[in-house]
C-alpha positions in Angstrom: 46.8 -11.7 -33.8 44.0 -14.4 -33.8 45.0 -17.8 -33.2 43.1 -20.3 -35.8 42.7 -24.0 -34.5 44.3 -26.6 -36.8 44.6 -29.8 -35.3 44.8 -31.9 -31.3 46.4 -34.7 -30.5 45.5 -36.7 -27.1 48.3 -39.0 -24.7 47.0 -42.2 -24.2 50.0 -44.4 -23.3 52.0 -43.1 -25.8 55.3 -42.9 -26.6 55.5 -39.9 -29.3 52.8 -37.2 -30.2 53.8 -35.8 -34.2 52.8 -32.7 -36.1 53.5 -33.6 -39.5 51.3 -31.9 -41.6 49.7 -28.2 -41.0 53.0 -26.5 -41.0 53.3 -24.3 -43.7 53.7 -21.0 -45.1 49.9 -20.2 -44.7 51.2 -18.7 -41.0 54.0 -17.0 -39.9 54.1 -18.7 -36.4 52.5 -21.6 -35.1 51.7 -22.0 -31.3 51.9 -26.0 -29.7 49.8 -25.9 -26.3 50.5 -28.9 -23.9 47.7 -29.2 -21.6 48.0 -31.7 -18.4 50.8 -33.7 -19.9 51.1 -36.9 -17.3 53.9 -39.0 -17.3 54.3 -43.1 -17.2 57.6 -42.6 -15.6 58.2 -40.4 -12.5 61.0 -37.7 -12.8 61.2 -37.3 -16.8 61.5 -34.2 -19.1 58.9 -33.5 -21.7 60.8 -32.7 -24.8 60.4 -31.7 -28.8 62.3 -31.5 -31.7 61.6 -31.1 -35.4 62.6 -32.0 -39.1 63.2 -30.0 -41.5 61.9 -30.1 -45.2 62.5 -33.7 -46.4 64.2 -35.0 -43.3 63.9 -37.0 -40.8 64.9 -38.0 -37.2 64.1 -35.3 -35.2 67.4 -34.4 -35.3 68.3 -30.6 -36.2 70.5 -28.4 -34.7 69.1 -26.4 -31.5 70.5 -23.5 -29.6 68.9 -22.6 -26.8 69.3 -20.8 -23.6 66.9 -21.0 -20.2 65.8 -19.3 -17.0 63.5 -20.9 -14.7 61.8 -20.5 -11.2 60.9 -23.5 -8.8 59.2 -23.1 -5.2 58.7 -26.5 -2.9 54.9 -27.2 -3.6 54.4 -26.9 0.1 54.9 -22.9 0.1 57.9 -22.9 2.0 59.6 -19.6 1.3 63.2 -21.2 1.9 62.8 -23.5 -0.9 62.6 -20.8 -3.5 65.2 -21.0 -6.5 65.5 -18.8 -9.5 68.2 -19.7 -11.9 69.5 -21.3 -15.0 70.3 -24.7 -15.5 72.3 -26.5 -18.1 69.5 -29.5 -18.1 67.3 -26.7 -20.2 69.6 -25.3 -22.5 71.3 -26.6 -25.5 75.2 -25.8 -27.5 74.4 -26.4 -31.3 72.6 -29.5 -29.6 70.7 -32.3 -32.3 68.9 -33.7 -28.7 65.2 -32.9 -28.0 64.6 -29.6 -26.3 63.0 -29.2 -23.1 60.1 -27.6 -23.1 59.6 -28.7 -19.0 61.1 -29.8 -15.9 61.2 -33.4 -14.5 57.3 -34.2 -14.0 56.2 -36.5 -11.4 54.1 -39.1 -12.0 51.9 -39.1 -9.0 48.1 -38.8 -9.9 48.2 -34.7 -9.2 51.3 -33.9 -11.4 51.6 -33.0 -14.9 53.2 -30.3 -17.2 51.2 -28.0 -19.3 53.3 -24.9 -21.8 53.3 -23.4 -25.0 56.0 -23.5 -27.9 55.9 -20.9 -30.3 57.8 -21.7 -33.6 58.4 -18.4 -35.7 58.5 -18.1 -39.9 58.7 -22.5 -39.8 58.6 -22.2 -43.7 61.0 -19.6 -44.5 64.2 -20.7 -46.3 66.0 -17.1 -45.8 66.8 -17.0 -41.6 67.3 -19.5 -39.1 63.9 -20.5 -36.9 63.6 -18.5 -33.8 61.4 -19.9 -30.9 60.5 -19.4 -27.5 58.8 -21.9 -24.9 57.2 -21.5 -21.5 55.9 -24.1 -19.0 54.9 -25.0 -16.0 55.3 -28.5 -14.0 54.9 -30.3 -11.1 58.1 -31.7 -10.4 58.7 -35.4 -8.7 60.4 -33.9 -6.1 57.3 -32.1 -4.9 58.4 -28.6 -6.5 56.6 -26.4 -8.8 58.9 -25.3 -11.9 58.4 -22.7 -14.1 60.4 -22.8 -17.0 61.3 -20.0 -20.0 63.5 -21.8 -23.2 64.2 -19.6 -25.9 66.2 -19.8 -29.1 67.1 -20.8 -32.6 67.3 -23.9 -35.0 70.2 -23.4 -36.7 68.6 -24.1 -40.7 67.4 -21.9 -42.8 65.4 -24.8 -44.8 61.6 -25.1 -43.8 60.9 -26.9 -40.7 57.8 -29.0 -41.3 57.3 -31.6 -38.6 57.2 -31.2 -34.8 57.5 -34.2 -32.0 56.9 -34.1 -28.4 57.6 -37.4 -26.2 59.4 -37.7 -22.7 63.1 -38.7 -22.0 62.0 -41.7 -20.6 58.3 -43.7 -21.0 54.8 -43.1 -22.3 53.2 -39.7 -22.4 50.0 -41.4 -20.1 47.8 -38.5 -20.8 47.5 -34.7 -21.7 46.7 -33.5 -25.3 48.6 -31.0 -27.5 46.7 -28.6 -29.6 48.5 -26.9 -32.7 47.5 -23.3 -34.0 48.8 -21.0 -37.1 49.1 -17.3 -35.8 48.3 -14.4 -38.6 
């Protein structure tokens, strides 16, 4: 399927990044890339949430489950972890999901990932998703981190934000595209 460009947004010391317009029935799934997302604050998770038709708050029900792999960023083989983690995953949760780990905020790290968002417009099903990323971490780790899951409406989703659990999103962009 060809992925057709609709809009970017670019980080510069700020605090949310919003999709609210271009979500619509034209596409049956709509793909967010993050690219080089670089923290204010060391240590914080980038997350995102949405609202569904008429709504607002960024508030809707998530479920969500997680696996994730993290390696130290020095290559040492002993500090290799494969798991799940109950930071990642959501119980009929209203918070924002994570879509990475905890990015550092040293000069080199950032997080970069994809969220695909599946049938946003349809009023019949829930809206299944599934997000991938990968981060430097502050403690000097690589993670890479697979979310998957469902928000629990069956009303149109039409808005998507993205902003950290803590401080300004310093730099990084986030490109949004209809697949069909």
């Amino acid at each position: 399927m060809a992925e057709v460009f609709l809009s970017k947004q670019t980080a510069s010391s700020t605090a949310t990044i919003s999709f609210t317009s271009g979500i619509d029935s034209t596409y049956s799934e709509y793909l967010f890339v993050v690219g080089g997302m670089h923290p204010a604050s060391d240590g914080t998770i980038l997350g995102w949430q949405v609202n569904a038709d008429g709504q607002s708050g960024y508030n809707e029900v998530i479920q969500s489950t997680n696996f994730y792999g993290q390696m130290a960023e020095s290559g040492d083989s002993g500090m290799v972890h494969i798991g799940v983690s109950d930071t990642y995953d959501q119980t009929v949760g209203t918070a924002f999901q994570p879509l990475t780990g905890s990015v550092g905020s040293d000069a080199d790290q950032s997080g970069s990932g994809q969220l695909r968002l599946f049938n946003p417009a349809g009023t019949t099903f829930n809206k299944k998703w599934v997000a991938t990323s990968s981060c430097a971490v502050s403690d000097n780790t690589v993670l890479g981190l697979y979310t998957a899951g469902y928000i629990n409406t069956t009303s149109a989703i039409d808005e998507v934000q993205f902003k950290f659990a803590s401080g300004n999103m310093d730099s990084g962009t986030i490109t949004l595209y209809g697949v069909g």
